[in-house]
C-alpha positions as CSV (number, residue, x, y, z in Angstrom):
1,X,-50.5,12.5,-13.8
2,X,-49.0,9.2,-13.5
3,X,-45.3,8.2,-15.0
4,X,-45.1,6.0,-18.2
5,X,-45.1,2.2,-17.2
6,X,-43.3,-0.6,-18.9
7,X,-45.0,-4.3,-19.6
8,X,-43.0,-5.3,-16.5
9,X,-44.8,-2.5,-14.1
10,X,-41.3,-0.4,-13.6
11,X,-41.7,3.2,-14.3
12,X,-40.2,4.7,-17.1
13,X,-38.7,8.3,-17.2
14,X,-36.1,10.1,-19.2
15,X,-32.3,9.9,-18.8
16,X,-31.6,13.4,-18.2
17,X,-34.5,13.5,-15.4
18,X,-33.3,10.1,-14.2
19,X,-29.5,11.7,-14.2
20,X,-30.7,15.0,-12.6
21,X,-32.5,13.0,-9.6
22,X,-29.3,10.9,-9.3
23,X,-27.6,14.1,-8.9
24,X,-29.3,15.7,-6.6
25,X,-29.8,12.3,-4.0
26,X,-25.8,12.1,-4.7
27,X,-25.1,15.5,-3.2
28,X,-27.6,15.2,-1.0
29,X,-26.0,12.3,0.5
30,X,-22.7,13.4,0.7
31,X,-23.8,16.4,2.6
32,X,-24.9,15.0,5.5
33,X,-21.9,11.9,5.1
34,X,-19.9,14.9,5.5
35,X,-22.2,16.6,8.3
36,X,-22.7,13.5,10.1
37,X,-18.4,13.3,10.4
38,X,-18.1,17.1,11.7
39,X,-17.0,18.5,8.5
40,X,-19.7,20.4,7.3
41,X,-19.6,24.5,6.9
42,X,-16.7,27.0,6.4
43,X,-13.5,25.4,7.9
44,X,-14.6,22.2,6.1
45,X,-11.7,22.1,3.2
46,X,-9.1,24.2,6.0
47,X,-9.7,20.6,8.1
48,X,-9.5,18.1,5.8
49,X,-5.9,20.1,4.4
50,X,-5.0,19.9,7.9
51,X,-5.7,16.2,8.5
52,X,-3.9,15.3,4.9
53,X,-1.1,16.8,6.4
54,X,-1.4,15.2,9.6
55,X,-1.1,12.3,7.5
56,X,1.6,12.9,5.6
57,X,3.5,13.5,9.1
58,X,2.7,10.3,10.4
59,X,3.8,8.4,6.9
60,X,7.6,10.7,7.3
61,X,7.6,9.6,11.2
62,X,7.5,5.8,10.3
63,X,9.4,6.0,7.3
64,X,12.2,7.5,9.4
65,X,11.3,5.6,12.1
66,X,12.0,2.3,9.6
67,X,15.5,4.2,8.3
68,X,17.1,4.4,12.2
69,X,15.7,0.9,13.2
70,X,18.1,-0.1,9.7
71,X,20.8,2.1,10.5
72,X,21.6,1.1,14.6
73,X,20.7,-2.5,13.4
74,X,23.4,-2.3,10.8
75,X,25.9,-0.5,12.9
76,X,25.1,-3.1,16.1
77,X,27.0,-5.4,13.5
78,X,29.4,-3.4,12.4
79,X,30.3,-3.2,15.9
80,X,30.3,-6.8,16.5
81,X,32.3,-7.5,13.6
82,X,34.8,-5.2,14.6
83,X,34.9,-6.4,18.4
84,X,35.2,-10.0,17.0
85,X,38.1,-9.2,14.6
86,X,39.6,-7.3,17.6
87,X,39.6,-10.3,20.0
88,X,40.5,-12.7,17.4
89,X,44.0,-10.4,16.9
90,X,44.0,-9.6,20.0
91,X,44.7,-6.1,19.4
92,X,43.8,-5.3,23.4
93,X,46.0,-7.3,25.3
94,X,47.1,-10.9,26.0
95,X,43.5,-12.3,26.6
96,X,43.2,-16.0,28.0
């Protein structure tokens, strides 16, 4: 039996066998996507939870990371801003 042709020569089918062969070449595909990266069988969904989280960790690490690197910038002048107004009262002795 050979498939329905148009005038153009491409084959003609039906949309739900069309949609049920992209189905199947869909999954098929992303089963070995998935095998070829090592997460294939059983601990599949436990690893990927575990590397979402590792994510996550990394993301709190440099947003914390970022929030100290603020704060001891900010206090550096602080500090500076107090040592200047220190020395310009002179609040610690005669000075030159």
């Amino acid at each position: 039996m050979t498939p329905p042709r148009s005038d153009q020569g491409f084959v003609r089918m039906p949309d739900a066998e069309f949609e049920a062969i992209l189905a199947r070449a869909a999954e098929k595909g992303a089963k070995r996507a998935l095998a070829d990266v090592g997460l294939d069988g059983e601990e599949a969904a436990l690893d990927i939870r575990d590397l979402r989280s590792l994510l996550d960790c990394i993301r709190l690490v440099r947003r914390t990371a970022m929030q100290t690197a603020v704060r001891m910038i900010t206090t550096g002048v602080m500090l500076a801003l107090l040592a200047g107004i220190a020395i310009k009262l002179k609040i610690f002795g005669g000075g030159p």
